[in-house]
N, C-alpha and C positions, 0 to 999 in steps of 0.2 A: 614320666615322673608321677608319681601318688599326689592325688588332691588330698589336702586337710579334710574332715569331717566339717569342721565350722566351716568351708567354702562349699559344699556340697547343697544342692538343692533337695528335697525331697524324694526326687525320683532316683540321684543317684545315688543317694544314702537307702532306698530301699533295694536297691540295686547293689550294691556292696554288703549290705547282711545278707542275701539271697547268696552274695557269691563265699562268702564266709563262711555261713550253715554249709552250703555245699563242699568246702572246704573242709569243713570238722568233722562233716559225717563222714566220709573218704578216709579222715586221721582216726575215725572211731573204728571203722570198719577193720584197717589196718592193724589197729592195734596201740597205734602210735599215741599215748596217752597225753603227755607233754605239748605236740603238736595239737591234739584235739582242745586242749584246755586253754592253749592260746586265740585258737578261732573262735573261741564262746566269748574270751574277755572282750575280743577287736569288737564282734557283733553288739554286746553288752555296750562297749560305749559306742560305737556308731548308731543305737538307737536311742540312746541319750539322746544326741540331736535331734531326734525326732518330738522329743517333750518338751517343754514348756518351760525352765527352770519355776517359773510363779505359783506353778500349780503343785509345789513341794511350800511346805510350810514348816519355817525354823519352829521349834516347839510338841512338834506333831510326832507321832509315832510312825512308823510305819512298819509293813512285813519287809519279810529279806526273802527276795522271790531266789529259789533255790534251797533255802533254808527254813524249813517248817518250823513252825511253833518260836523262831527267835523275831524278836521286835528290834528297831531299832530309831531310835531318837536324834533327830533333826535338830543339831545346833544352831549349824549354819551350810549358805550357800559358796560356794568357790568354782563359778565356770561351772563346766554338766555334774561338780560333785555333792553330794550332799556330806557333810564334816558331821560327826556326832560320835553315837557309843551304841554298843548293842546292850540291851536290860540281860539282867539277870546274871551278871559274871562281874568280871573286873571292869571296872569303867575306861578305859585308855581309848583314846580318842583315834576316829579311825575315818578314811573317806569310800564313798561308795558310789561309781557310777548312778545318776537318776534314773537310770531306768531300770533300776534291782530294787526299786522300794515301789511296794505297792501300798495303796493306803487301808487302814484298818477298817472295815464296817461299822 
């Protein structure tokens, strides 16, 4: 049976995005676009747990790592999500693994 993420110590949560990447590059290779986009999101939040939720600040901007030039604004915290809105479009409130937001220089 699969361990939770939040029961995972550091070794094996670097150990399951290693097997993940290896996983989606296989689904890349193939073709298999669907599968490949799954193994990005499981890695995406398994390295959430590797961050800090504190060191995201409700208020704060941040980058949308995969997504250039969009920002997006820190409401609030919920578990590894950060809850907010992306700038420049419609505002609707939306959640985003922490570890897709990088902080702004």
């Amino acid at each position: 049976m699969d361990k939770k993420y939040s029961h995972m110590n550091e070794q094996e949560l670097r150990q399951e995005i290693a097997n993940l990447k290896e996983k989606s590059r296989k689904a890349e290779q193939l073709g298999i676009v669907n599968e490949y986009a799954v193994y990005e999101r499981k890695a995406k939040m398994a390295q959430a747990y590797l961050i800090d939720p504190k060191s995201i600040i409700p208020g704060e901007l941040y980058k949308i790592e995969g997504d250039p030039g969009v920002y997006f604004k820190v409401e609030y915290l919920k578990g590894r999500f950060a809850w907010g809105y992306r700038l420049g479009g419609e505002r609707f409130e939306e959640a985003l693994p922490i570890s897709m937001l990088e902080k702004v220089k």
